[in-house]
Structures are given as C-alpha cells and as structure tokens.
C-alpha positions as CSV (number, residue, x, y, z in Angstrom):
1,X,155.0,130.4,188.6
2,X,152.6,133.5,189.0
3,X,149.2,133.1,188.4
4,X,149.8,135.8,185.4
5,X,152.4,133.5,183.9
6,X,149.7,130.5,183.5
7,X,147.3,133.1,182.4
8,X,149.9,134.0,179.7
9,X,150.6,130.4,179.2
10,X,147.1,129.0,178.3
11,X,147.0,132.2,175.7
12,X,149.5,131.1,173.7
13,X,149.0,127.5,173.9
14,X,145.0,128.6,172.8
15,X,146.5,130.7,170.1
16,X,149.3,127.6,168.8
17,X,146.3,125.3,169.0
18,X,144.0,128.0,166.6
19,X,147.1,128.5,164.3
20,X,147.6,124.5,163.9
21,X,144.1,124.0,162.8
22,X,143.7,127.2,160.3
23,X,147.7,125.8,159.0
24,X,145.4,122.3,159.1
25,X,142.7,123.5,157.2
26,X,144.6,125.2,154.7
27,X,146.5,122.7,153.6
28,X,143.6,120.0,153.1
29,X,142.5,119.3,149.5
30,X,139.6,121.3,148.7
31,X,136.6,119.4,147.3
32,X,136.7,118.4,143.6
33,X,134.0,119.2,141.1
34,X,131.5,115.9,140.7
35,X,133.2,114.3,137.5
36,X,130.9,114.8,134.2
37,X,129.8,111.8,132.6
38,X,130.7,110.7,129.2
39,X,127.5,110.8,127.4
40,X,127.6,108.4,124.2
41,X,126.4,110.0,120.9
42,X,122.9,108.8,119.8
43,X,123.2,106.0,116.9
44,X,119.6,105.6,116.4
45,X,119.8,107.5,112.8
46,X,123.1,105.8,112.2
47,X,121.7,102.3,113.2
48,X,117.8,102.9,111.6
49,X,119.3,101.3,108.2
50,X,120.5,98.2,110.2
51,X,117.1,98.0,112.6
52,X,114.8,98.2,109.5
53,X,113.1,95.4,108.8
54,X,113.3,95.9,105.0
55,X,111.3,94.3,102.6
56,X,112.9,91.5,100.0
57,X,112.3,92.4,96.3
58,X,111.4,89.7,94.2
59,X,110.4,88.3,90.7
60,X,106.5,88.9,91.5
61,X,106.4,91.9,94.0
62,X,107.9,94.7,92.6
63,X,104.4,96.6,93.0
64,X,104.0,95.8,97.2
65,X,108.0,96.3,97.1
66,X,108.1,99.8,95.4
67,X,104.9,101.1,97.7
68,X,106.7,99.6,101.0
69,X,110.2,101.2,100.3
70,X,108.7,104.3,99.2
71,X,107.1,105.0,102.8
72,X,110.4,103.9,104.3
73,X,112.5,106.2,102.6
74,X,110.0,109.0,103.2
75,X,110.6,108.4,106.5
76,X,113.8,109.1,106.6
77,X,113.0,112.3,104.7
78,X,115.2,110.7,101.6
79,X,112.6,110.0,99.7
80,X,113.2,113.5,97.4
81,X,116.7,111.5,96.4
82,X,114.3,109.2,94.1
83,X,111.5,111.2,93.3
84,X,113.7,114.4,92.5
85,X,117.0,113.3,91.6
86,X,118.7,115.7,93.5
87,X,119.7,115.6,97.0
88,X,122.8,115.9,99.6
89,X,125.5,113.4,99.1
90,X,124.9,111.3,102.4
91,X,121.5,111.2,101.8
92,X,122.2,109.8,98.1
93,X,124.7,107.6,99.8
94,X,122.0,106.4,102.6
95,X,119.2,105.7,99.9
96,X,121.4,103.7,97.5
97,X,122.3,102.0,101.1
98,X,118.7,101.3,101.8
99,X,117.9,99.8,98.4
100,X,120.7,97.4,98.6
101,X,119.5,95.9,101.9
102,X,116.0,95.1,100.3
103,X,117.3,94.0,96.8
104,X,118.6,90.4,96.1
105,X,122.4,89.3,96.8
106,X,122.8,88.6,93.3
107,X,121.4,92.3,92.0
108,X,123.7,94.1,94.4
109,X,127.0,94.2,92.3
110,X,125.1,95.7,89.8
111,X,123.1,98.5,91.6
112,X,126.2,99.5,93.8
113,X,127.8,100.6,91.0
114,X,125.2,102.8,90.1
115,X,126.0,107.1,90.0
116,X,123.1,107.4,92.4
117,X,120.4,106.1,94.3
118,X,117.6,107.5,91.7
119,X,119.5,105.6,89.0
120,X,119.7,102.0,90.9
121,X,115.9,102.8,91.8
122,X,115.1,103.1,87.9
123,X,117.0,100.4,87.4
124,X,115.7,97.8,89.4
125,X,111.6,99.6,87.4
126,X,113.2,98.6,84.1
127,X,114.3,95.5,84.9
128,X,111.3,94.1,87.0
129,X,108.3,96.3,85.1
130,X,110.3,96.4,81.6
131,X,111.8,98.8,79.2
132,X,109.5,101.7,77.7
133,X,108.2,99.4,74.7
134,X,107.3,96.3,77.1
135,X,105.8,99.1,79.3
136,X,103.7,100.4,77.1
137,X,102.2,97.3,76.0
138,X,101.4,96.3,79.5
139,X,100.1,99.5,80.4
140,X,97.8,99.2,77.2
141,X,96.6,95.3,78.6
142,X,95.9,97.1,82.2
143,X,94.0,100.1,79.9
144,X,91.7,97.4,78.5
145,X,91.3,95.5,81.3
146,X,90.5,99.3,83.2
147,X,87.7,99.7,80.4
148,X,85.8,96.5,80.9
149,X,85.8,96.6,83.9
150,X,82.4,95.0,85.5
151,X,81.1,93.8,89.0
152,X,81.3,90.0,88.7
153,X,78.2,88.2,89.5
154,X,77.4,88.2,93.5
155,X,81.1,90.2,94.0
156,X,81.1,92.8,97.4
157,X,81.6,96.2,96.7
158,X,85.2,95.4,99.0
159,X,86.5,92.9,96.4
160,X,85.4,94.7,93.5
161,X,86.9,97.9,95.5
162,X,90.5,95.8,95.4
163,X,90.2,94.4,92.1
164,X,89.6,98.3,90.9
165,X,92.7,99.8,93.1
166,X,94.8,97.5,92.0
167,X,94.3,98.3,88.4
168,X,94.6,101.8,89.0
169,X,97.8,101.5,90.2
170,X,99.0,99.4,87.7
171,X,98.0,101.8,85.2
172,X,100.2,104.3,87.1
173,X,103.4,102.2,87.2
174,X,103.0,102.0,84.1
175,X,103.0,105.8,83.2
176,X,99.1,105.2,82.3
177,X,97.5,107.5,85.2
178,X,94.0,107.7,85.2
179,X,92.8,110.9,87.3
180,X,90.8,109.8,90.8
181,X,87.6,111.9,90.0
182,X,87.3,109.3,86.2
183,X,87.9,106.6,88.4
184,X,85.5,107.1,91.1
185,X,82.5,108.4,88.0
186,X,83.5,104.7,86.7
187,X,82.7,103.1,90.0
188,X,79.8,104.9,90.3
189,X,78.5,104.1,86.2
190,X,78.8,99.7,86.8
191,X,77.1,99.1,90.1
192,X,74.8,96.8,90.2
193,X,71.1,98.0,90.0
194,X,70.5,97.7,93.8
195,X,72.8,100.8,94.7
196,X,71.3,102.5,92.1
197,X,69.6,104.9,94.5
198,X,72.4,105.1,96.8
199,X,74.2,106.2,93.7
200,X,72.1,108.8,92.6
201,X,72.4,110.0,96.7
202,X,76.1,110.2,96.9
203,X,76.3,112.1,93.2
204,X,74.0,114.7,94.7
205,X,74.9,115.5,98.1
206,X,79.0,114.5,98.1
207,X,81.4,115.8,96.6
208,X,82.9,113.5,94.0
209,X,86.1,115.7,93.6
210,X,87.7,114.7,96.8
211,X,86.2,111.2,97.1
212,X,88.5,108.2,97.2
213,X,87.4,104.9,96.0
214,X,87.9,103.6,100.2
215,X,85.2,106.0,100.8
216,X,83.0,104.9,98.1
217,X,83.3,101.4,99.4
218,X,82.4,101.9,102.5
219,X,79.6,104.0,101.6
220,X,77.9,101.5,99.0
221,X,78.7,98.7,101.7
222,X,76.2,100.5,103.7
223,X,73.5,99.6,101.1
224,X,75.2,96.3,101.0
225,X,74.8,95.2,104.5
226,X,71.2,96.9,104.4
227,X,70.4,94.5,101.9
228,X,71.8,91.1,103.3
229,X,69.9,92.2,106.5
230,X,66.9,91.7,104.4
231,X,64.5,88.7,105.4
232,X,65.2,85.8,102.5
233,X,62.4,85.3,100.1
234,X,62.2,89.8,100.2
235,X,62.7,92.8,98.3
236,X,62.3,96.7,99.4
237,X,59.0,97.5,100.8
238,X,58.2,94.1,102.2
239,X,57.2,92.1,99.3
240,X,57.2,88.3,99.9
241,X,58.7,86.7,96.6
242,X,57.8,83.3,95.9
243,X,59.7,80.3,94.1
244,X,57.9,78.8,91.1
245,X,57.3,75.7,93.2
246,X,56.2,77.3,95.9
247,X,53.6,79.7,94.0
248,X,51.8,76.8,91.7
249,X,50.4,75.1,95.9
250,X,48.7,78.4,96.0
251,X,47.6,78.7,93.4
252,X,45.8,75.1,93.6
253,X,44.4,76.2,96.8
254,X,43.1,79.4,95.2
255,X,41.5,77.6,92.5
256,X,40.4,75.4,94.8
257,X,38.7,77.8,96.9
258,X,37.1,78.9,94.0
C-alpha cells in the first residue's frame, strides 16, 4: 500500500474514533438535579398546647390559677378570646383547649360543652369565686378587711407589702377595684412612725401617680435596713438608750459621787 493510502487510512480511523466518542458522549445520561429535601412543617404552635406545663385548678387556687393561665394564653396571643369575647374560631377552639388541660377530669364534661372559651372561663369564676350575690359579700369582707388594714407589730415593709397586694387583688376579682394611686396614699398614711420622714420624702420628690406598691417596698425597706444597721441600745443621732435596770447602777454611782 502507498504511503498516501496509510496517510488516508489513519484519517479515517482518527475521524471513526472522534465520531464514536461524540456518539459516546451523546448518549450518556446527563447529570440529574441534586434531589430537594422534604422539609417537615413546624409543629411547635401545633404541639405548644401539649408541651405546656399547665397549671392544675383546684378548690383553693383559683386566684394563682386565673393569674398563671392568663399569662399563658397571652402568650399565645388568645388571651383577647376571654377578655373580649370575640375572636377567630381556632383561637376560640385553642383557648377552650387550653382551659381543659389545666381544669380537673371531673369539670371537663361540663366546660367542653360550653359555646366558647370566654363562657367555660366564666364558668369555672362562678363556680370557684361564687355567683354575683356570694361575690358581693366577699368582696364587702375583703372591703373591710382593705380598710383596717394596719402594720402588725414588728411586721417588714415586704410582708406587710404581700399581705396588701393580696387584698388588692382580691378586691379586683371580686369586681371591688380599688385605683393604684388610693392604694399606694394608704400605704403611705399606716407606716409606722420610723418611715415617717422617708414618707414625707417620697410624697415630695416622686411621683405617686405611677408608683406601684413593689416600688414603695423597696423604697421604705431602704429605711428599714438603715435602721436594723443601727447599733442595739440606739436611736437617730447617736443616743445611747438605757434599760430601767441598767439606768438605776448609774444613777447610784452618781449619787454616789455626789
């Protein structure tokens, strides 16, 4: 064979090889897209009701209980439902939900029955606080109690401060209200003689309109702590105060002296 026939050869075997691997390359797959992945739908507002660690109502804590579940249903932005009366359907649905978890087994056939959630919620007032009559009469017992209302003999200012708050809101469960600014003059009108100046003070330079009785504590504990810092057997301004039996020695050795 000629030297121009090889020549010619080797082209075309080049040019079957270059076909076979463009025919090659055609055919293979091309690559797939990555695969997307199935992302699960968030259940943490579907399983909040279940996670909850809800408070138990019972015969004696219907105050704690009401306070507690009022936060928790505020929330979850439901709160409106009670307070209101008027709300979406699943958030009616998810509030009477929520009361049932934190209610008794045995007062659930009664409240799931209920229209709504604000009229289980009313419910379960009447039936632990008492129908409008008993209410009244228990609101006028927390009135009188509210009116003679004194510091008890060697009481803190932080236990008188809790006995105070709690009547307060008894008062307004029981649709008794008393307005903050009456109850904080009324703080300020029965402590003891030694805040006296303290008093006078915080009616001068503070202003009693926005003043909650946690402040007021803490700022009459101030003087309180002052006080208890004070050396036994003193009084402001240094003066050494002596027993009977420890003044009638001195005066002996006075007399004696004399």
């Amino acid at each position: 064979m000629t030297k121009g026939g090889d020549d010619a050869s080797k082209r075309a075997a080049a040019e079957a090889d270059k076909d076979g691997k463009n025919s090659g390359a055609a055919s293979s797959p091309l690559p797939s897209a990555p695969r997307a992945l199935a992302v699960p739908r968030s259940t943490s507002d579907a399983g909040a009701s279940s996670s909850t660690a809800w408070p138990v109502l019972t015969r004696m804590n219907y105050n704690t209980w009401s306070l507690l579940m009022k936060v928790i249903l505020q929330v979850r932005h439901v709160w409106d439902v009670i307070d209101t009366g008027v709300g979406e359907y699943d958030d009616d649905r998810a509030t009477l939900e929520a009361i049932l978890r934190a209610v008794p087994p045995e007062m659930i056939p009664m409240l799931a029955v209920k229209d709504t959630a604000k009229e289980a919620w009313d419910a379960i007032k009447t039936i632990r606080v008492g129908a409008d009559r008993v209410r009244d009469s228990k609101a006028q017992n927390f009135r009188k109690q509210y009116e003679d209302l004194r510091f008890k003999s060697g009481e803190s200012v932080d236990d008188f401060g809790l006995r105070l708050q709690e009547l307060v809101h008894q008062l307004d469960i029981h649709g008794d209200p008393i307005d903050d600014k009456k109850v904080i003059l009324k703080y300020l009108r029965i402590v003891p003689k030694k805040y006296k100046q303290m008093v006078r003070s915080i009616e001068s330079l503070l202003d009693l309109n926005t003043m909650s009785i946690e402040e007021l504590t803490g700022r009459l504990k101030v003087c309180e702590e002052d006080d208890e810092d004070e050396p036994a057997g003193t009084v402001g301004g240094g003066q050494l105060l002596l027993t009977e039996e420890q003044w009638r020695p001195c005066m002996k050795h006075r007399d004696g002296d004399g």
